[in-house]
N, C-alpha and C positions, 0 to 999 in steps of 0.2 A: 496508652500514651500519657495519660495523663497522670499515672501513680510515678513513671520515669520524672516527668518535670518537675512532681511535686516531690521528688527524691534530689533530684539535682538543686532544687530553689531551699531544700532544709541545707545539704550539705554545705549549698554556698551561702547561706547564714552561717553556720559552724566557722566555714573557714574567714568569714567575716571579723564575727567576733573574736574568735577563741586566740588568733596570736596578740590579740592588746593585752592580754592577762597573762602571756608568757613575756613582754615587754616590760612589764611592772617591777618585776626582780631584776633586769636590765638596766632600767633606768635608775633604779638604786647604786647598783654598779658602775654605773657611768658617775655618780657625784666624787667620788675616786679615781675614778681612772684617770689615764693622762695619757698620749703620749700614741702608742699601737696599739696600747688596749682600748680606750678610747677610739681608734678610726675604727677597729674592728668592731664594737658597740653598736657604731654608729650607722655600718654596712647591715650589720644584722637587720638594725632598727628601719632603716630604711627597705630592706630586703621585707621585711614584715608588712609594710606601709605599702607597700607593692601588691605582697598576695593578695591585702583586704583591696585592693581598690577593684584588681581583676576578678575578684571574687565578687567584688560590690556590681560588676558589669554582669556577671552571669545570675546575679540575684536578682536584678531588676530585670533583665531579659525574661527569665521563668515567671516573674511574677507577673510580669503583662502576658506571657502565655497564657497563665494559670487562671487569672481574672477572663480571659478570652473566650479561655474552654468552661468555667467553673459558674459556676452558681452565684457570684455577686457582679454586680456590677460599678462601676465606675462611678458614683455615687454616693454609694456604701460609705459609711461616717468614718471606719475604721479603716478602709484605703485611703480616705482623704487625707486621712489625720498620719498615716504613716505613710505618705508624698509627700505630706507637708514638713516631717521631719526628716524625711531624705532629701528634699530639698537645700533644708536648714546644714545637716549635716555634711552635704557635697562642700557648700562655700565654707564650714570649718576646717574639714578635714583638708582642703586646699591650701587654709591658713596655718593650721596647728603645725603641723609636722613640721615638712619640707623646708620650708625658711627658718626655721629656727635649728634645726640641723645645719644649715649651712652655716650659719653662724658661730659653730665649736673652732673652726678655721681662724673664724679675724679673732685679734688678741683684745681687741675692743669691751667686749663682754665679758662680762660674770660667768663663769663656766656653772657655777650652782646655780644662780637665775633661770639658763637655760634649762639645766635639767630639772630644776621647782616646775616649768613652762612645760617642758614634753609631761613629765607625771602631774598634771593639775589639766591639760590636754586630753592624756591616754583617758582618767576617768570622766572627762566630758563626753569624749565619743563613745567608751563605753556606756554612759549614760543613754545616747543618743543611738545609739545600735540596742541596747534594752528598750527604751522604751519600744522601738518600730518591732523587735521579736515579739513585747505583750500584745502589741496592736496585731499582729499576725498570728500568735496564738491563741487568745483569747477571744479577738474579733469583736471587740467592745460596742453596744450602738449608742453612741451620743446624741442619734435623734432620729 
């Protein structure tokens, strides 16, 4: 049982990560676009922001399996430390995206502002999804 969770908690890493770095070339695309290409940009992007979050639900679900049945405990430097960035990460990814997608709508905005803000965004969270994968691979002990 425990080689399945630990198969389901990698895959939903994968599907974590891996659509913000099919975003990156999107968001290039979006500084162009205008118009239907632009909303459909915009579904995608938001369509992607979806999988990672329900993906972010079954990755933390396995991982508190996985600490349950597994060999560290609650403790351990390198769970703390990759809570404490999933924390961090929750309230950005709440922030980055979704409001500032909304905004391609009002005419108010810089439409390159916004897209400078989703791509300065995407490699924050991909930062912030790196580091908690090093902290989960690696299993660093800071003390």
């Amino acid at each position: 049982m425990y080689s399945l969770i630990l198969f389901a908690h990698i895959l939903s890493a994968v599907l974590s990560i891996g659509p913000f770095f099919v975003l990156l070339p999107l968001v290039k695309r979006m500084e162009t676009a205008s118009g239907d290409v632009l909303q459909s940009h915009i579904v995608t992007f938001k369509s992607a922001t979806r999988l990672v979050k329900h993906a972010g639900h079954v990755l933390v679900t396995t991982g508190v399996l996985l600490i349950w049945q597994g060999p560290w405990g609650w403790g351990t430097s390198w769970i703390l430390g990759t809570l404490a960035v999933m924390v961090g990460s929750v309230f950005f990814l709440a922030r980055a995206f979704t409001p500032t997608l909304r905004k391609f709508g009002n005419e108010k905005f810089n439409h390159l502002q916004l897209v400078k803000k989703l791509h300065r965004s995407l490699w924050i969270y991909i930062f912030l999804l790196s580091l908690m994968l090093w902290f989960m691979v690696d299993k660093p002990n800071f003390w």
